[in-house]
BADORO-231663 format. One line per field, with one value per residue: residue number from 1; x, z, y of N, C-alpha, C in turn. Coordinates in steps of 0.2 Angstrom, whole numbers. Each point is the difference from the previous one (the first is absolute). Layout:
<sites>
num = (NUM,...)
n_px = (X,...)
n_pz = (Z,...)
n_py = (Y,...)
ca_px = (X,...)
ca_pz = (Z,...)
ca_py = (Y,...)
c_px = (X,...)
c_pz = (Z,...)
c_py = (Y,...)
</sites>
This chain:
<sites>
num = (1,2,3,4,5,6,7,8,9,10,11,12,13,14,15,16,17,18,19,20,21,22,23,24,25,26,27,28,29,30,31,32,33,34,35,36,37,38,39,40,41,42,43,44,45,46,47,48,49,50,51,52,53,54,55,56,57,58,59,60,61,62,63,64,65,66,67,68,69,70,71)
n_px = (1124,2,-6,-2,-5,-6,-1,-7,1,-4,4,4,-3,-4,6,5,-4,2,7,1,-5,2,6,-4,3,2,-1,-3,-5,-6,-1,2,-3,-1,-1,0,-5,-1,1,-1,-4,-1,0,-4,-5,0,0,-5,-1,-2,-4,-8,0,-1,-5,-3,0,-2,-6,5,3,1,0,-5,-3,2,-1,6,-4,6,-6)
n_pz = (-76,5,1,6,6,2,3,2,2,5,2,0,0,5,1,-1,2,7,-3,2,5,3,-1,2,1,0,3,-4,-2,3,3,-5,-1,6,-2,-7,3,3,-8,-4,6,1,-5,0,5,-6,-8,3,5,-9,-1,5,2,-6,1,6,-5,-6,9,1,6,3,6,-1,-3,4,4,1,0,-4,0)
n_py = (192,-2,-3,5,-2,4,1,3,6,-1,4,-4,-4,3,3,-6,-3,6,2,-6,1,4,-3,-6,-4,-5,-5,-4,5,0,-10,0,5,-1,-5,3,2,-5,-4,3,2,-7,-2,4,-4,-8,1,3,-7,-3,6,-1,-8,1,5,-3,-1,3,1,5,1,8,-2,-5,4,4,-6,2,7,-1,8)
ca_px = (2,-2,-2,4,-5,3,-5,-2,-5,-8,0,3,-4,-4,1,1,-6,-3,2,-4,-5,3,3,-2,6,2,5,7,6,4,9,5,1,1,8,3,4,2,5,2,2,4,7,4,5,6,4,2,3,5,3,7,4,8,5,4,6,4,2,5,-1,5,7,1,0,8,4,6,4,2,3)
ca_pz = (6,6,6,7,6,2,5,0,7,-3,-2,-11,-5,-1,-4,-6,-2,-2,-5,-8,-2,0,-5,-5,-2,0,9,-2,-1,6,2,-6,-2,9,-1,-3,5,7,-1,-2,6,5,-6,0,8,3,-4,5,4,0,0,7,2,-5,0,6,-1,-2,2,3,2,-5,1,-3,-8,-3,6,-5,-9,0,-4)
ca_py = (2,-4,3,2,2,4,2,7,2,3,8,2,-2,7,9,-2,0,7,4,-2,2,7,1,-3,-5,-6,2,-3,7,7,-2,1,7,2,-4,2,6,-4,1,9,5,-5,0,9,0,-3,4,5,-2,-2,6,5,-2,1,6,-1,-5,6,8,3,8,6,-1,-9,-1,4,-2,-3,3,6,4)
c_px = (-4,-6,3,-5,3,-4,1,-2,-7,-1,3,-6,-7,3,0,-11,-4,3,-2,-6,-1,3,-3,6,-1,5,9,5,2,4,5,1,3,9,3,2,5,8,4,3,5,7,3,3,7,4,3,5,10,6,5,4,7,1,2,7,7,1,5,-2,7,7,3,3,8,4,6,1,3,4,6)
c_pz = (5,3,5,1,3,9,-2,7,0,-3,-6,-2,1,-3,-8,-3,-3,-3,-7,-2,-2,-9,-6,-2,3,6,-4,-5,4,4,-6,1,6,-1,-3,0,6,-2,-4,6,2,-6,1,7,1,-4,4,5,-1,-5,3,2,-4,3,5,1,-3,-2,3,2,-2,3,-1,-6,0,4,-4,-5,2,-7,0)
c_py = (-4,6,0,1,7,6,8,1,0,6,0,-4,3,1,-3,-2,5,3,-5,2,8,0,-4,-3,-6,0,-4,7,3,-3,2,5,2,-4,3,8,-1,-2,5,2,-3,3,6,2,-4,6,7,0,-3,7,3,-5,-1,7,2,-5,5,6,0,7,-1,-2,-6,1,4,-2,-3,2,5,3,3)
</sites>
C-alpha cells in the first residue's frame, strides 16, 4: 500500500507521545488500534443509519396501511 502523508495537531501528538509513555506501546499502535475503533463505531453508525432509513421507508401508520380495504 502507498504511503499517504498525513498532519497531527500539536495537541494529538503530545497526547499521542504521553499515552505512549503512560501505556508503554509504540505510538504506531495506539494510531491502529484508535483507527480500528474509529472504524468499528463509524460501521455500527453507517449500519444503524442505514436501518432506520429502510424503516422509515416501510413504516405505515394505521390508517395508510387499511386505506382501501375492504372487509
Amino acid at each position: 500500500m502507498e504511503n499517504k502523508n498525513f498532519t497531527l495537531t500539536i495537541e494529538s501528538m503530545e497526547n499521542l507521545e504521553n499515552f505512549s509513555k503512560i501505556l508503554n506501546k509504540d505510538t504506531n499502535t495506539i494510531i491502529n488500534e484508535a483507527l480500528e475503533k474509529y472504524f468499528t463505531n463509524t460501521q455500527k453508525k453507517l449500519l444503524e443509519k442505514k436501518l432506520e432509513d429502510e424503516n422509515a421507508m416501510t413504516n405505515l401508520d394505521f390508517n395508510e396501511f387499511w386505506d382501501d380495504v375492504d372487509i
